[in-house]
N, C-alpha and C positions, 0 to 999 in steps of 0.2 A: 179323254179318248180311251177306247177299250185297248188293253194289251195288244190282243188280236189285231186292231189297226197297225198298232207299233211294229207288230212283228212283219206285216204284210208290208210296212211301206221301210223296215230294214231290209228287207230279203228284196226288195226293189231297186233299194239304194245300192247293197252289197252286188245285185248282177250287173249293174251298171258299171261300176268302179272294178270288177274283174274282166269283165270285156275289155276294158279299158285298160288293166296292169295297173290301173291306181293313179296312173298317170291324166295329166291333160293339158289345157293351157293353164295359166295365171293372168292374174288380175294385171297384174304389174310387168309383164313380159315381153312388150314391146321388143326390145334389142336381143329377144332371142331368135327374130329375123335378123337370116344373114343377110338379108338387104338392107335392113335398117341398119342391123350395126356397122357394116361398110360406111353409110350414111352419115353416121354422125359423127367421123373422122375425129374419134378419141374427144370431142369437144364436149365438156358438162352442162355445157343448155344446148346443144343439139339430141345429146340422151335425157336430157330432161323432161325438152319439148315430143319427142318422139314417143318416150313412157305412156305420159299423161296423156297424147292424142292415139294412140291404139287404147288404153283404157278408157277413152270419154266417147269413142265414136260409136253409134247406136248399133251397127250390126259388129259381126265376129271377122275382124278383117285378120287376124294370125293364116288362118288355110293359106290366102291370095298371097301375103308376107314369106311363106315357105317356111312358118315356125312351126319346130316339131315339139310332139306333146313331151313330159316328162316328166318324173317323179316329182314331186314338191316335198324336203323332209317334215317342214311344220303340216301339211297337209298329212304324209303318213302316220305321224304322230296324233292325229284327231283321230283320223279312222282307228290308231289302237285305243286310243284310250276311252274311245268310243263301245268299241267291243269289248275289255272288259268290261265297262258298266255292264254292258249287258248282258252278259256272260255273271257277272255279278248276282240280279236282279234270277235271270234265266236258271243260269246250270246247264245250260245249250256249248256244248264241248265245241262246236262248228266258231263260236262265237271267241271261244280261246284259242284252239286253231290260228285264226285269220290275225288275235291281236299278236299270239307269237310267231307268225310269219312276216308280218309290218315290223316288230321290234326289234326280230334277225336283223332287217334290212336294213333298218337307220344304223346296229351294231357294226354293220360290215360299209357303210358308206357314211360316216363320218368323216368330217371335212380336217378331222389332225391326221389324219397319214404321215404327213414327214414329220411330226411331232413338234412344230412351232411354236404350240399351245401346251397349258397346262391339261391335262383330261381329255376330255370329249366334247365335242362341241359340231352344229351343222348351222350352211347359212343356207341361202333362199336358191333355189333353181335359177336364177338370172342376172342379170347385172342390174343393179339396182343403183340408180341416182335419184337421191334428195337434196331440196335445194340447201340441204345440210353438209350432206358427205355422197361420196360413191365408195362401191361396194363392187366387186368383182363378183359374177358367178360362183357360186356356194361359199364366197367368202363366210367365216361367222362372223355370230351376232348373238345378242343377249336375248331376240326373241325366239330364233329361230333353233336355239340351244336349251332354253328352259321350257319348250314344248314339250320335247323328246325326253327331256328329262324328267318331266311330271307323269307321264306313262310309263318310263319305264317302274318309277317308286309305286303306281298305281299296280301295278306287273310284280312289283317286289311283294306288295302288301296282298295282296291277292293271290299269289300262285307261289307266294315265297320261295321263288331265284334267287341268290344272292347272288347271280352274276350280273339283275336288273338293279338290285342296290350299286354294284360297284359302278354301272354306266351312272346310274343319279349323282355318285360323288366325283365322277369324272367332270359331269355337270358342272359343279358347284367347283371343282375345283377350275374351272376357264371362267366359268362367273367372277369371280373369287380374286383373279388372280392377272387376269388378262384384260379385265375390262379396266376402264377409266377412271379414276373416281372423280368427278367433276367439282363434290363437294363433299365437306366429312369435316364433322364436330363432335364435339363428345356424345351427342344423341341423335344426330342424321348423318345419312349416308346417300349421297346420289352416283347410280354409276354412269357409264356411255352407254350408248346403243354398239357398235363397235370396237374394236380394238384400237383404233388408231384415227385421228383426222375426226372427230366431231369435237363439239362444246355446247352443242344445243341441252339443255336437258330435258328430257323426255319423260315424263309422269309414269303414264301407264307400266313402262317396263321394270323401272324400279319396284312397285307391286308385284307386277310378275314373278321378281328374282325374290321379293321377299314371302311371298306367300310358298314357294317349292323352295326355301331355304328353313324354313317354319316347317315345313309335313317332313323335309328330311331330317333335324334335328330330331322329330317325335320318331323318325325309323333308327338315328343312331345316337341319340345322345349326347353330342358331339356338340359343345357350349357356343362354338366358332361360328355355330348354324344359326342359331338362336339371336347372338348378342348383331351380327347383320341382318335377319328379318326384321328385329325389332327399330334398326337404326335408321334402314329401307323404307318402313311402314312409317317413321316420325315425319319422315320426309316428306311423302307422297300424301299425311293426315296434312301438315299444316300445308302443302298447297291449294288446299282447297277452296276455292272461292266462294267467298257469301257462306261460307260453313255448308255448302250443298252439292256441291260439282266441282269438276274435274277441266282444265281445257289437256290440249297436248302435252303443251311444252310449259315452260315455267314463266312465258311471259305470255301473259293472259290478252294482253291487248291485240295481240298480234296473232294468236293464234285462235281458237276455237273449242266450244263443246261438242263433242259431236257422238253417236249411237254408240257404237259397238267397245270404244275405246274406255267410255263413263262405265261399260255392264262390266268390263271385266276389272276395271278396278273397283267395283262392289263385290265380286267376285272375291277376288284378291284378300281385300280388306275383312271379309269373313274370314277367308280360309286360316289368315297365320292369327287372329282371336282364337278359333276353335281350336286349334292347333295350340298355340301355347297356353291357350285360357288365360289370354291378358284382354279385357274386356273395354278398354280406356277406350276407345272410338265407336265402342255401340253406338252412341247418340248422332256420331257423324255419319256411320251407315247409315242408320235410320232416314234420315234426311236425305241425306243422297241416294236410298232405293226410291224415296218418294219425288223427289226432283227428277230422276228417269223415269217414271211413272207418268206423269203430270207432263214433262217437258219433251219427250223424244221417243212419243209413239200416241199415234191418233185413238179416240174413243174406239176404234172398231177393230184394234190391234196392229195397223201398219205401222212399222217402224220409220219415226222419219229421220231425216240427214244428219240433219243436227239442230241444236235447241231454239236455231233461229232459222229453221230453211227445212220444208218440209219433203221436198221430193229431191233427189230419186229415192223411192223405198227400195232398200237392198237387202238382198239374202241375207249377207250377213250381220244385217239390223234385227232380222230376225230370228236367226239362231241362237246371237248372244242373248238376248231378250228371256228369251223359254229356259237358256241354261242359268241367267240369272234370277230368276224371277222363281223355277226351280231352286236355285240352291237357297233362298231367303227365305221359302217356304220353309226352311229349317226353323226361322224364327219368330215366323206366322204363316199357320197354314193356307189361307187365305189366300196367300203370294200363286199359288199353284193352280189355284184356278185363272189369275191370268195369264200364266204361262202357258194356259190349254187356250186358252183364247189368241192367243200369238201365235201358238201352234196350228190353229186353226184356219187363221186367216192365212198361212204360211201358206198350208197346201190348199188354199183355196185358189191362192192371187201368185206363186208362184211356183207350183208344183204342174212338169210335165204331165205324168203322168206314167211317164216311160222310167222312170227311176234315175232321175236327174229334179235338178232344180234351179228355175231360170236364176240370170246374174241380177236383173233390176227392175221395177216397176216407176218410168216414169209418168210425168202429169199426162201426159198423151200417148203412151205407146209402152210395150214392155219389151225387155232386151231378152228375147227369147233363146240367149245362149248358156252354154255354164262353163265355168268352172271347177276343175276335183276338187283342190283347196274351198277356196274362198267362197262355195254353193255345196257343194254336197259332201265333203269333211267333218263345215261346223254342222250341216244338219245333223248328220248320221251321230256326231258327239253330244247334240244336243238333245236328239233322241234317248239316246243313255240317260244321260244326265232328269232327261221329267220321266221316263220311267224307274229310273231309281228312286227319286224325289215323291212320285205315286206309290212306289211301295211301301217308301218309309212311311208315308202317312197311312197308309190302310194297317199297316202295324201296329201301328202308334193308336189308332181308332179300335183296333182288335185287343188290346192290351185293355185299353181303357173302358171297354164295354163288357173284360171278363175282369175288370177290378171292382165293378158296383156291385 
């Protein structure tokens, strides 16, 4: 796609999400009706059941529920890191504006106020039960804390604030400190998803904390950063099953491969290689970019559910998609062209029009709603994400055509 498109369907996306304050519902927000939460009289499969059936039901039942929209921090956090890319790529000052006005906001609404926590830390807009643990409204958490802290480093690296380094080591220092450690040997490391009350262990997040413990290490040198990404990443390399994939949790039988969770621990698993230039799971990426390739997206670009079950195709199957399939382009360029092609199909099969992007395309019908977060966050980040990944390569082609 030409820049030009890129910029017309930012400036789409961006009047959308300021009409809006940034704000909107969530995927997961069921109990932020106060008729629901009444409802489910403090009971863990009354919010459990309630979660899940406001997220599965085909139209937008929140309006009729009385739930009011609102900030999402992991959601604020894409749209910045979103905008630097492209501020990045750009030099468009509107573009750094916007991502330092998002990174105020997460600085000033951080969920340690009363200082419980080590650092900085933020959890999700709502109350959140899994059939693992509950979560109180903006409780933290290890996902919703190493979002904010990958843009802010992104913010540090880019516009060199040292006061976006000290929120990154705020970060790492509630990563670090306040999470779980489930398991720890002399060369793995798994943490919790929360502070307190789980044991499940969860794959993907441990990537998460090791790949933004890996780029902060490369901003301070700081050996503590280092010797945890590396121990994080042992982890999350030998779960991998059949040497190809990823499911959730760490018992395979039980749980699932599914889209968007496998992109970003390829994602991941690049990041802290480049980053420390320890190269020992090329071969496993390699295989696992091609198993998500192959297994969890159709010839024509839809993203499916998961490696056994092809529909609903979701937004967010395919934002992750374009930002990883972008960022592997680093290692064949080749990858970037199907990331245009997911791109494509995106705004064919789920783009309004209006600068929004619906939540799911099922086998008979599309759920013609959105989401800020979970539809038009990862897009707006993943947009960054392939046009910086297009630039690099026209570079890289420019370099290479003035070297013959």
């Amino acid at each position: 796609m030409k820049q030009s498109a890129i910029t017309e369907l930012v400036a789409a996306l961006t009047g959308f999400a300021r009409a809006n304050d940034f704000a909107g519902y969530c995927k997961h927000d069921g109990l932020n009706s106060p008729i629901l939460h009444a409802l489910s009289l403090n009971n863990r499969w009354l919010r459990l059941i309630f979660i899940q059936s406001v997220m599965r039901f085909p139209i937008n039942l929140r309006p009729w529920l009385l739930t009011e929209k609102s900030r999402n921090p992991k959601g604020i956090s894409l749209f910045a890191r979103g905008y630097l890319l492209l501020y990045e790529v750009t030099g468009n000052e509107e573009y750094r504006r916007l991502a330092e006005e998002l990174l105020d906001w997460l600085t000033q609404h951080h969920s340690n106020q009363e200082g419980k926590y080590h650092g900085v830390c933020w959890g999700y807009n709502f109350i959140w039960q899994s059939p693992f643990f509950h979560a109180p409204k903006y409780s933290p958490n290890l996902t919703v804390s190493v979002f904010p802290g990958e843009s802010f480093l992104l913010g540090y690296n880019l516009l060199n604030r040292p006061d976006y380094l000290d929120q990154a080591r705020g970060v790492a220092e509630f990563v670090l400190n306040d999470l779980p450690i489930l398991l720890e040997t002399e060369t793995e490391k798994c943490l919790g998803y929360v502070p307190a009350g789980v044991s499940e262990k969860v794959i993907n997040i441990n990537s998460m904390a090791a790949a933004f413990l890996a780029k902060l290490y490369v901003a301070t040198n700081e050996p503590k950063y280092k010797d945890n990404a590396l121990k994080l990443t042992r982890f999350v390399a030998n779960q991998a099953f059949a040497g190809d994939r990823w499911a959730y949790t760490t018992d395979f039988d039980r749980s699932y491969v599914d889209n968007y969770h496998t992109g970003g621990i390829i994602d991941e698993l690049l990041e802290v290689m480049e980053s420390l230039d320890h190269w020992e799971w090329k071969p496993l990426l390699l295989r696992a970019v091609e198993y998500y390739e192959k297994h969890l997206f159709t010839p024509d670009g839809a993203p499916k559910n998961r490696d056994n079950q092809e529909y609903p195709y979701d937004i967010h199957g395919s934002a992750q998609g374009v930002i990883t399939f972008a960022k592997v382009s680093r290692l064949n360029p080749d990858y970037l062209h199907l990331a245009e092609k997911l791109l494509e199909w995106t705004i064919k099969e789920l783009y309004s029009g209006d600068g929004y992007f619906y939540y799911q395309k099922t086998k008979y019908y599309t759920k013609r709603f959105s989401f800020m977060r979970w539809c038009n966050a990862w897009m707006l980040y993943a947009l960054g994400e392939y046009l910086g990944a297009k630039n690099t390569l026209n570079r890289r082609n420019e370099n290479d055509h003035a070297g013959q």
